[in-house]
N, C-alpha and C positions, 0 to 999 in steps of 0.2 A: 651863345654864351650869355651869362643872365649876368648883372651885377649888383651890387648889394656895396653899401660904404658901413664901414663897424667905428663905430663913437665906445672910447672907453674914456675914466676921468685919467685926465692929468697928461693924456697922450693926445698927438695926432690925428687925424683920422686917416683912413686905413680902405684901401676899396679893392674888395674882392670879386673877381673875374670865376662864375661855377658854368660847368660844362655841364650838359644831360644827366642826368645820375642822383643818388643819393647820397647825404650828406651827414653823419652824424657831429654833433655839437657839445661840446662837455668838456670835462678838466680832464680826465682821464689820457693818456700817450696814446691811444688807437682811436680817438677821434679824429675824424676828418679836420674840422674846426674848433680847434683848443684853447680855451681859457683859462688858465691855473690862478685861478681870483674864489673870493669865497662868495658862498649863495649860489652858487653854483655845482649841479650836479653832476657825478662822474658823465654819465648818459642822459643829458640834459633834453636836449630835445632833435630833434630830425627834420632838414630841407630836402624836400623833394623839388627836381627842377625839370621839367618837363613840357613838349611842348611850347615854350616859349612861357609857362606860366612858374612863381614858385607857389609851393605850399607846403606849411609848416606843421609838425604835429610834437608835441611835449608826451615826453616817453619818462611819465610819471617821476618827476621831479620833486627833489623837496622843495623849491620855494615860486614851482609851477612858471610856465612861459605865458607873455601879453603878448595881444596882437592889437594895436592901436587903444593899447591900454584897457584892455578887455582882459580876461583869466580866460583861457581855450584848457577846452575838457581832456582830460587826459589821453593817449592811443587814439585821436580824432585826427583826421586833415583838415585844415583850415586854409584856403586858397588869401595868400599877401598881394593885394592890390600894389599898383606902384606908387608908390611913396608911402607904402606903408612902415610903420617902424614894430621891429619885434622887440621885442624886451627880455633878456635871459639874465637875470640879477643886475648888474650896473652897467652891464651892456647894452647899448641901444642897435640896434642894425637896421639901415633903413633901405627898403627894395628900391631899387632904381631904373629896373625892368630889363629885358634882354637890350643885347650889344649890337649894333650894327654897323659895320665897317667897311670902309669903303676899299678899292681893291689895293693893290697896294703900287699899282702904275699912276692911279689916278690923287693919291694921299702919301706924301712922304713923309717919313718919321720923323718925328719931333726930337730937336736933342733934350735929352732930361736937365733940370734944374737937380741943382744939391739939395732941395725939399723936397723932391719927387723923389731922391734916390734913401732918402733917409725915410721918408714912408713906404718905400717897397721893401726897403729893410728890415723896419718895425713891421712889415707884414707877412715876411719871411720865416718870421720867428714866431709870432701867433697865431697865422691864418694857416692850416692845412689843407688847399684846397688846390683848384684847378688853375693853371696862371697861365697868360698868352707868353710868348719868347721876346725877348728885345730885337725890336725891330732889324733886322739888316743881319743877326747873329745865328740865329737859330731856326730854321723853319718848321722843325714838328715842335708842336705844342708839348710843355714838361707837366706831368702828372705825378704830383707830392703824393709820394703812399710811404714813405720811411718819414719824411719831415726832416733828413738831412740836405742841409744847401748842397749845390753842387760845385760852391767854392772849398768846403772843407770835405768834402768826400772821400781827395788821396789821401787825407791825414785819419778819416778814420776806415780807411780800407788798409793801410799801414798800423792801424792800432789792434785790427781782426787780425792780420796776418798773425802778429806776436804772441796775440791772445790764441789764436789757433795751434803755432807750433806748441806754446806750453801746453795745452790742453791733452795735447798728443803724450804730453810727456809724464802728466801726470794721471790721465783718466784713459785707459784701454777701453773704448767704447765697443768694439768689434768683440770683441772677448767679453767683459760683460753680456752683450747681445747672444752669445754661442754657449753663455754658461746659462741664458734662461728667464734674463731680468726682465721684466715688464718694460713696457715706454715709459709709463709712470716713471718707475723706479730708473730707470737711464737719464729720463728730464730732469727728473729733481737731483741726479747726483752730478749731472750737466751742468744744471744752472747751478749750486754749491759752486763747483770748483769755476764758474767762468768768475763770479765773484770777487772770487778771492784772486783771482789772476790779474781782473781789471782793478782791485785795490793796490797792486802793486805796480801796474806800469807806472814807467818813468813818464811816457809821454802825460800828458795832460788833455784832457777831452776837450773840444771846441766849447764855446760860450752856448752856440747855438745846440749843441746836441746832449740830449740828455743819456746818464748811465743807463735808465731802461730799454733805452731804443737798441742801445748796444748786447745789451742781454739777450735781447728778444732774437737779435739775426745773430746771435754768436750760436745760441742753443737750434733756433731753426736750421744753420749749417749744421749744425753738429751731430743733430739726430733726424734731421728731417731733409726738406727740399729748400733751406736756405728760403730769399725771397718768394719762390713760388707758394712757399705755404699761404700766406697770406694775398697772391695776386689769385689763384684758384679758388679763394672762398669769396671772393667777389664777384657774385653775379654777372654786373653789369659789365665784366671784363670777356670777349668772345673767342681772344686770340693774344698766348704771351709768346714772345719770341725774343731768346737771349743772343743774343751778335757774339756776346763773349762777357768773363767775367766783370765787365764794367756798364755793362752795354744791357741794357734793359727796356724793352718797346712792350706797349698791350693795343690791343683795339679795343675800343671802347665804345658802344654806341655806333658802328661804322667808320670811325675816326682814329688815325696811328699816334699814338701818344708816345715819348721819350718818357720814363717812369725814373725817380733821383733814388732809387735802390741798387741794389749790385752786393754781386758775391765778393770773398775774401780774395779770390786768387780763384785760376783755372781747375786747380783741384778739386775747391768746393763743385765747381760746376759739373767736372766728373763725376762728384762723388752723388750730387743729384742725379745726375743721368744713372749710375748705377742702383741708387735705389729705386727706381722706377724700372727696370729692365731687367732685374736682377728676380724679382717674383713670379717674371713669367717664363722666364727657363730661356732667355734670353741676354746675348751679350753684347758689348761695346770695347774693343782695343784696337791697338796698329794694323791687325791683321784682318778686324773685320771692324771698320770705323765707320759705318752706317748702319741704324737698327730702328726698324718702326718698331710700334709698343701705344699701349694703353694705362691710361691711367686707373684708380678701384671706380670710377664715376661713368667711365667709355670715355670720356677725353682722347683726340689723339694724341700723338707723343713721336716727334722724327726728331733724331742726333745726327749729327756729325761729328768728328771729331779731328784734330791733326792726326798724318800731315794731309789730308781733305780740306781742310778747314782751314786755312791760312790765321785767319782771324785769331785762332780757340777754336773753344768747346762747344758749337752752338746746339741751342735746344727750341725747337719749336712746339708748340702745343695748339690743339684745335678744341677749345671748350666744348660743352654740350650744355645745356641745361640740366641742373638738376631734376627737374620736373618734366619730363619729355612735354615739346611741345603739341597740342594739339591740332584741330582742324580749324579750329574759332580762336586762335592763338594765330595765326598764319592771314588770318584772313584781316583779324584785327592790326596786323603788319601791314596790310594795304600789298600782298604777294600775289595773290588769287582775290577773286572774288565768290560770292556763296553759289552762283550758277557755276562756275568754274570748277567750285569743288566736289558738287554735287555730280558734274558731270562725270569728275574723275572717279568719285564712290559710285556710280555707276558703271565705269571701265572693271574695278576692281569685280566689283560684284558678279557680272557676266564672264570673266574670267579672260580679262583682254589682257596681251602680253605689253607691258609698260615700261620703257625706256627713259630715264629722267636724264635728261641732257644740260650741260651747263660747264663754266669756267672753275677755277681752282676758289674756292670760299662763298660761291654762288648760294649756298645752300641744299647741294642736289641727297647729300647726306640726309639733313633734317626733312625734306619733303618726302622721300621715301621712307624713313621711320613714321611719317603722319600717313601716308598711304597706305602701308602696313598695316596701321589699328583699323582699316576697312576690310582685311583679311578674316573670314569667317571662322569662327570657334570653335565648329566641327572641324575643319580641315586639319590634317600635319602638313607641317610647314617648315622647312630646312633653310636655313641662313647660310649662308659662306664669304665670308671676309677674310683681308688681310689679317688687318687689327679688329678685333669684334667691339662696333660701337652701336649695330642697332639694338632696341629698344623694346621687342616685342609683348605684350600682356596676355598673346593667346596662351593657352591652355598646352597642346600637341607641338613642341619647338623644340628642333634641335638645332643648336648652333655648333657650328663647324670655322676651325680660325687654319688659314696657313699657319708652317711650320716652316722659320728660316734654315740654313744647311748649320750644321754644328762645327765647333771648332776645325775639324778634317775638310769640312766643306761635306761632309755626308749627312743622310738623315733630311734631306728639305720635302717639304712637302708644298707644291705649288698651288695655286684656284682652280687649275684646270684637273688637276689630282680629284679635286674636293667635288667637283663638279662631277667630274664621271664615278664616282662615289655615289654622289646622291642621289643618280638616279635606281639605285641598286640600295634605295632608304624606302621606296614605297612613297614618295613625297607627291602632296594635292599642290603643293604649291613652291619654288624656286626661287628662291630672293637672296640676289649675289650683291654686293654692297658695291662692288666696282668692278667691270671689264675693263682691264688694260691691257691684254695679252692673246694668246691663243685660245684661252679658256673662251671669249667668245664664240668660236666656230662651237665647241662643245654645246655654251648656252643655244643656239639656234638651233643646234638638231635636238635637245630638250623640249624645247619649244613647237619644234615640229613634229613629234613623236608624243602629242599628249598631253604633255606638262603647260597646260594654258595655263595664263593667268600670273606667269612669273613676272619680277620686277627686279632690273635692275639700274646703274647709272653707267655715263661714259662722260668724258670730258669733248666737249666737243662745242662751237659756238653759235650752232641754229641748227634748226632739223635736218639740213641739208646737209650740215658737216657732220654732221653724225649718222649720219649713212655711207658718206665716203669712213668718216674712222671705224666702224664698222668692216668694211670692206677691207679696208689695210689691219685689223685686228684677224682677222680671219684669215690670210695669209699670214700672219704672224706663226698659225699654226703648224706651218712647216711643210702646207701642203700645195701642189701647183694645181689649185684649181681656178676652172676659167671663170672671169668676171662675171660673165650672165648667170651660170648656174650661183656663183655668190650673190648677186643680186637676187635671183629667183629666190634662193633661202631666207633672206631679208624680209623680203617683200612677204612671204608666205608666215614668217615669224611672227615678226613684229608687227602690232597693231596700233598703239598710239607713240608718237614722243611728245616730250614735253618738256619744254626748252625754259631751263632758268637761269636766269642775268645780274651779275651781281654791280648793280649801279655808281656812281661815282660818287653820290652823298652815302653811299653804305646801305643801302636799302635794295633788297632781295625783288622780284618783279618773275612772274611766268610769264614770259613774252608772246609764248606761242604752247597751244597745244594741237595736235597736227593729229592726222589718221593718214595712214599710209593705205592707197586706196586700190593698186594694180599694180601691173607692169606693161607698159607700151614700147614698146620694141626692146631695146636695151636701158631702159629706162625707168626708175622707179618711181610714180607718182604720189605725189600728198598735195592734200587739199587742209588748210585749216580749218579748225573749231575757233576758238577763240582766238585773242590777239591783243599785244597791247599796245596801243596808239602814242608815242612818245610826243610830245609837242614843244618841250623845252625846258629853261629851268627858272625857279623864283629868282626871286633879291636873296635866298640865302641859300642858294645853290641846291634846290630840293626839286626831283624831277618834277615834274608837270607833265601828266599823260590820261588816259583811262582804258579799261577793258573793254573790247570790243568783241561780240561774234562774227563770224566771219560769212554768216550766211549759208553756210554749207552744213547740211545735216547729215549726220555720222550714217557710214553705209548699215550700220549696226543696230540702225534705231528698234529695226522687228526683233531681234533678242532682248533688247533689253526692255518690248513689251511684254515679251514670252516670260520675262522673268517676273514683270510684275511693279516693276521698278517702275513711280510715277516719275518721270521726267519730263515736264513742260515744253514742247517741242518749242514752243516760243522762244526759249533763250536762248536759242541759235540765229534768230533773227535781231536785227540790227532796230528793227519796232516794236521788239517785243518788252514785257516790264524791265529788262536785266538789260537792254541795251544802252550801251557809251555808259561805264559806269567808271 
């Protein structure tokens, strides 16, 4: 967490707590950090905070940003020393550098003086940013993305409700939509009439909240997805998940954030859920109140609803990048390393069957979309997902999505449907996004019958437990077959896993990549390739480890000379240049 203290005339000072992230600055309501003062531009300038360093850049301003009284060039980053002061018209801000805290067994909270509470107040109302919880109250940290406090929030979630029912009353939005209207034309005849609704309530708005803010989430419930519009255009957000309509969390950077947004009522919530489920020939009610789904971006998308739900309506969402990440993206994450990855463009390449193993949010999704773009151009290549979220750029792709049962409970169409489908596609290559079911036993004898070279994941927590879920996935399929010959199938299947870890400061890590190498008696063996050496954590709780090989050269090494592929036999060695990285 970085801090920064903001100097304006005739006020206070003011000290702002920013997490990882980007920060915009200006007068403008969708600023991060707002200044409604003159000299000052709507979209004044941009804090970047990262790595424990900030850096500033002026996003062509009229009266342009200082940096220790300097004029910084427009669309440039400029790296703020500590104690440096920025200057954005009569604003002074001066860096004060990241935060460090000590734990909280060993540091107890201080009680606030009435000059400390009246500067967090004045900073409540100006500063749009990231803020720690009051000691002993709260322990997920609150993330300002509306800029309403969370002291007046039932008074304006009471002022949405009102403004919602008249809305209903006076604008048929559903009818509009069925008679042809554009979005355009629904938004602007949206926001008219919330206007004129919010000109007439009786309540009276808080001091702290401005009429725009309320425009903005009355028309986003109204025609859109409420809050989500605006948490899904933010990058740095990786995971939103609504508890219910009050109840609003994101991950951010590896980190669970409480966010001070929230829908009108439970029905806004539904009413988001059905415009997301509703495009894909899919539904949500009493009698079927669970439904995966996608969003237009491959987002995932899981609902529940009452009575499941005790809570509400909850919605969970699994971002993606807009940009699919790459091989040099992943590695710049400190996930794999360049021997690591090269190894694994070489599994692909010689057409080795690949298992991505790992826990719920590990990453095994996005690692098998970056393995994929090592999938060759000439091939066809069949996808099959639940929700379709991979990524492909080859040329020859077809993707195949399950099909939930319909209203009657008829019509579903299962992975393992899809699977014995695809081999009756002509497919060079096999790439299932998830075995959780019988369809495993299918993928194996794919796999043994030809189809090298497939990829898919399992949930599972090291190579080893994911030959056991394996095993219980293939009985899954309804058949009594005995362990060995299940093993025997495995064993002859499957040629690497690769086990990924989703760590406790949020950070992704391939722990193990493994080749499965025999069978000795009843027993399936693997030997690893690489490995990742955990050793502990800093002063800011960030692991501490590095890549290791494991000394073992893959039984595969003569194909993958035959194939041509230069791979450095060295970086399997523990002396070699790539070794303890």
């Amino acid at each position: 967490m970085f801090e920064i203290i903001i100097r304006q005339p005739g006020q206070d000072d003011a000290l702002g707590k920013l997490v990882p992230g980007a920060y915009i600055v200006g007068s403008e309501s969708d600023c991060h950090i707002q200044f409604d003062l003159p000299g000052i531009s709507g979209h004044h300038a941009q804090f970047n905070v990262r790595d424990n360093r900030l850096a500033v850049i002026d996003l062509d301003s009229r009266n342009g940003t200082y940096l220790d009284g300097q004029l910084i060039a427009p669309q440039e980053e400029y790296p703020a020393d500590i104690n440096s002061v920025i200057t954005i018209g009569e604003i002074a801000i001066e860096v004060k550098g990241p935060e460090y805290e000590e734990p909280a067994e060993s540091q107890p909270p201080k009680p606030q003086s009435d000059q400390d509470k009246r500067k967090l107040a004045s900073l409540s109302r100006q500063l749009k940013a990231v803020k720690s919880p009051a000691a002993g109250k709260e322990k997920i940290p609150l993330l300002e993305i509306s800029g309403v406090p969370q002291s007046v929030r039932p008074l304006v979630q009471e002022i949405k409700r009102r403004a919602h029912a008249e809305l209903l009353k006076r604008l048929n939005l559903k009818k509009l939509a069925l008679s042809g209207a554009s979005e355009e034309e629904l938004g602007e005849r949206a926001k008219e009439t919330i206007k004129e609704i919010l000109s007439e309530l009786s309540i009276p708005l808080p001091d702290e909240v401005k009429v725009s803010t309320i425009e903005r989430e009355l028309v986003q419930e109204a025609i859109g997805l409420g809050p989500l519009e605006y948490l899904t255009a933010l990058d740095e957000i990786t995971e939103i998940m609504v508890n219910n309509a009050s109840e609003v969390y994101v991950e951010c950077k590896g980190t669970l954030y409480r966010t001070d947004t929230a829908f009108a009522d439970d029905n806004q919530v539904l009413a988001a859920i059905e415009r997301i489920v509703a495009p894909l020939g899919r539904r949500i009610d009493e009698s079927s109140p669970m439904v995966d789904a996608r969003l237009a971006d491959g987002s995932r998308v899981n609902a529940i609803i009452p009575p499941l739900s005790l809570n509400g309506p909850s919605l969970t969402i699994r971002k993606f990048s807009r940009t699919p990440f790459c091989i040099d993206d992943i590695i710049g994450f400190g996930t794999l390393t360049p021997d690591m990855a090269e190894f694994l463009r070489a599994c692909v390449m010689v057409r080795k069957n690949i298992i991505i193993s790992g826990g719920t949010g590990s990453g095994k999704t996005t690692l098998l979309n970056v393995l994929s773009n090592y999938l060759p151009n000439r091939e066809r290549i069949v996808t099959i997902e639940d929700a379709a979220e991979l990524q492909l750029h080859q040329e020859n792709i077809v993707r195949l999505e399950a099909r939930p049962p319909n209203i009657e409970g008829k019509g579903e169409i299962a992975i393992r449907d899809l699977v014995r489908n695809a081999l009756r596609m002509r497919p060079d290559r096999i790439v299932v996004g998830e075995c959780r079911g019988g369809e495993a036993l299918d993928m194996l004898q794919a796999m043994n019958t030809g189809h090298d070279g497939s990829l898919t994941t399992i949930h599972a927590n090291s190579p080893r437990d994911a030959l056991s879920r394996l095993e219980t996935l293939v009985l899954m399929a309804g058949f009594d077959l005995p362990l060995r010959a299940i093993r025997e199938q495995v064993a002859s299947a499957i040629d690497v896993i690769v086990q990924v870890n989703r760590e406790r400061d949020g950070s992704r890590k391939v722990t193990n990549i493994s080749e499965i190498t025999k069978m000795e008696g009843d027993i399936i063996t693997l030997q690893d390739i690489f490995v990742f050496n955990h050793k502990g954590w800093d002063a800011n709780e960030r692991i501490i480890g590095s890549f290791e090989p494991a000394n073992n050269i893959p039984t595969f090494m003569d194909e993958i000379r035959r194939a041509k592929i230069g791979l450095d036999i060295a970086m399997f060695s523990s002396d070699g240049p790539g070794g303890g990285v």
